[in-house]
MIKE-928086 format. One line per 10 residues: number of its first residue (from 1); for each residue x, z, y of C-alpha. Coordinates in steps of 0.001 Angstrom, whole numbers. Example, Ala and Ser with C-alpha at 12.3 -4.5 7.8 and 13.67 -1.06 7.14 Angstrom:
1	12300/7800/-4500  13670/7140/-1060
***
This chain:
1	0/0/0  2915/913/2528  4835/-2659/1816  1537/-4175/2227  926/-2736/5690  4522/-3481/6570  4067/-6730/5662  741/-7459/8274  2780/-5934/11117  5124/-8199/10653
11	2699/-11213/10551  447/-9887/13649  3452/-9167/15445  6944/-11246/14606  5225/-14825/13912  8152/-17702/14306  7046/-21211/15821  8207/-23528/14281  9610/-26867/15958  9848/-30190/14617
21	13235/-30518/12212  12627/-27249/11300  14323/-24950/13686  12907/-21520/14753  12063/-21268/18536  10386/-18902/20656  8507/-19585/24303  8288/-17168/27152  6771/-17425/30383  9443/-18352/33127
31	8881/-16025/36096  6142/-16332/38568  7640/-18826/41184  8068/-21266/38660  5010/-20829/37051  4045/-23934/34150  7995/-23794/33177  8858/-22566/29900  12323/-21194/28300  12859/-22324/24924
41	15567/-20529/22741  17113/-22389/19697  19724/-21584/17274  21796/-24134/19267  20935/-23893/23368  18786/-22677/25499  16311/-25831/27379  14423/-24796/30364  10972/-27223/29850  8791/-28552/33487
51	5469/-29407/32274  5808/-33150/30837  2727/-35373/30831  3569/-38293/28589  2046/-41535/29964  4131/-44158/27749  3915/-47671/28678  3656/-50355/26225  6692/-49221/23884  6079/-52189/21672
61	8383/-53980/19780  8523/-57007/21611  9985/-54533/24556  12355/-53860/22248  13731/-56804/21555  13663/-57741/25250  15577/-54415/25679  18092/-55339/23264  18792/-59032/24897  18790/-57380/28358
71	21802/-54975/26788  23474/-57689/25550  23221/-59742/28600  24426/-56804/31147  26801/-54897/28716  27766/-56917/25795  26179/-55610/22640  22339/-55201/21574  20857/-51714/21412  17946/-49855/22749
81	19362/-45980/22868  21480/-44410/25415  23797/-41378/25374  22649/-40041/28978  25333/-39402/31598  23654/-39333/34614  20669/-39037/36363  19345/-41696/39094  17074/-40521/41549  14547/-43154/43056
91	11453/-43865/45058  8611/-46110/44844  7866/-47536/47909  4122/-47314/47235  1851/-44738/48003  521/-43703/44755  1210/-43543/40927  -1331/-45226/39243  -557/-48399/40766  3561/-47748/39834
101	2424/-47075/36433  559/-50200/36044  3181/-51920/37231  5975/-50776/34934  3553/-51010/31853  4202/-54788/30788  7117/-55318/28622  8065/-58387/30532  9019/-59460/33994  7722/-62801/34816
111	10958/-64770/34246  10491/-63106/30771  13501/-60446/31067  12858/-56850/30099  10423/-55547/33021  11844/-52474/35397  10812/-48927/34562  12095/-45630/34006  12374/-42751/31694  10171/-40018/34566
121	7844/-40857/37600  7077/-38072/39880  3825/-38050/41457  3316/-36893/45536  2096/-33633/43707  5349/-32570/41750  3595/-34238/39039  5777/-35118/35945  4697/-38305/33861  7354/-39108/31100
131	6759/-43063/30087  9449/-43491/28022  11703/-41670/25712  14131/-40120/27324  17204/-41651/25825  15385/-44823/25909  17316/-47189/27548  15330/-48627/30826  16002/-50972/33452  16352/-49390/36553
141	19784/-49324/38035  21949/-52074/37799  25406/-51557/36395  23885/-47789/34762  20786/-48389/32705  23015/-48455/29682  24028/-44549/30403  21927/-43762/32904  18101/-41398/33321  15921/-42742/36228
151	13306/-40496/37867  10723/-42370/40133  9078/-40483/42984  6050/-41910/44475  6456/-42332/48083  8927/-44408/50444  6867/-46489/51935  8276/-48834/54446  11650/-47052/53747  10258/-43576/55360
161	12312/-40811/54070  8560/-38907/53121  9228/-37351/49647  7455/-33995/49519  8345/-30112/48482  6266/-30422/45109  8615/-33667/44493  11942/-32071/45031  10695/-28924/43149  9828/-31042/40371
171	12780/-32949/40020  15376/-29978/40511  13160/-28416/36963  13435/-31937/35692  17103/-32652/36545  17965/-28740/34890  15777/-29393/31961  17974/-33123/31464  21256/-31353/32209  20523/-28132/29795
181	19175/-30313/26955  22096/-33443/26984  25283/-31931/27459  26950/-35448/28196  24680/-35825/31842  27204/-34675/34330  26470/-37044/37546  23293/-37100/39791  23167/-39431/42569  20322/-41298/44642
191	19626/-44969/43783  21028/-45599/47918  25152/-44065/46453  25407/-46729/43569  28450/-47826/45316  29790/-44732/45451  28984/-43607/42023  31477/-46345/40741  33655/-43921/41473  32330/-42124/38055
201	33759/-44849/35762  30268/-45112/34601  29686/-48816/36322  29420/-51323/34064  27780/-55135/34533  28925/-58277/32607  26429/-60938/35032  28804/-61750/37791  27419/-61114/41285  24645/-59299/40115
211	23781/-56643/42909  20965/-55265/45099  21658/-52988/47864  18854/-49989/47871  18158/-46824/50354  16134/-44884/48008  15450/-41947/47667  17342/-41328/50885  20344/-38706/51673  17844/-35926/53318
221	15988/-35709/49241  19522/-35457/47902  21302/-32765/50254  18075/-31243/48946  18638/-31897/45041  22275/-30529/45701  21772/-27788/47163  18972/-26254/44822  21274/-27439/41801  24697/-26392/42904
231	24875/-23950/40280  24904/-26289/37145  27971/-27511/38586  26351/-31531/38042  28630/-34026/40306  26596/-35218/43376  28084/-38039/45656  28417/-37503/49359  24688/-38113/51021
***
């Protein structure tokens, strides 16, 4: 009788979650100002988790193959997975995220390439959508897609430098979740410091000429990003 009642405490009151692959992890609430944010210990790290919404676009396997010509075309061997590196920060120019979503949904461009998008698209309300895998590689900064996470905030519009608070909240928990999670991200820099991030070694672009200048997300967002993420000792490029 006294095994079996040591035995129900232990259920009621020691019950392991179990996450996929079979390793034991436990969630706690964060603390109150960064309330929806979870901690979650495993045997290996520790990953601090933003509330995700996944909102895939077509992941289809004709994207695939169109992502495997597009690597082969820009870096010289076919593949569809990427060891991340760094994070690229963007914005939209357009005023709201349905119509960004639409728009990166379609495998193709219309010269039938492998159409933009990336991995995260932050909505004006700190609103995380995830749309494709994270170590999926996507095509959304030239010379870097092949190491490289992009985040997409919704705003810019006519170039204004209008990201919000709820944005650069949501991408500091999203940038710390990416950093804690993939030990090889060590760079974050704004889609505007491409040039700059050369500097990395992480450049890399086998179509000649192939180059558009940019100004997003703007250097006021990423003194910003820096400064709330100076502790995790990520490389940022001058703003």
């Amino acid at each position: 009788m006294k095994r079996l009642l040591i035995v129900l405490f232990a259920l009621l009151f020691c019950i392991p979650v179990f996450a996929s692959g079979g390793k034991n992890t436990t969630d706690k609430e964060q603390t109150a100002d960064l309330s929806g944010v979870k901690e979650i210990s495993t045997s290996v790290r520790t990953v601090t988790a933003p509330i995700i919404i996944d909102r895939p676009v077509r992941l289809t396997e004709y994207r695939k193959r169109l992502t495997r010509e597009y690597a082969f075309r820009h870096y010289g061997e076919e593949f569809t997975e990427i060891v991340p590196q760094a994070v690229i920060v963007h914005w939209t120019e357009s005023p709201e995220a349905d119509g960004v979503y639409e728009y990166f949904y379609k495998e193709a461009r219309a010269d039938g390439t492998l159409n933009v998008c990336s991995q995260f698209l932050v909505d004006r309300d700190g609103t995380i959508f995830r749309l494709t895998p994270e170590t999926m590689l996507d095509r959304h900064a030239i010379g870097y897609n092949w190491c490289a996470i992009g985040i997409e905030n919704v705003g810019g519009v006519d170039r204004k430098e209008d990201l919000t608070p709820e944005q650069l909240q949501a991408d500091v928990l999203l940038i710390r979740y990416l950093w804690e999670k993939y030990p090889t991200v060590r760079y974050v820099w704004g889609h505007y410091q491409q040039k700059s991030a050369e500097k990395s070694g992480l450049y890399k672009e086998s179509v000649s000429g192939y180059y558009h200048a940019k100004v997003d997300p703007g250097p006021k967002f990423m003194k910003a990003l820096q400064k709330n993420l100076k502790d995790t000792g990520l490389l940022f490029f001058k703003p």
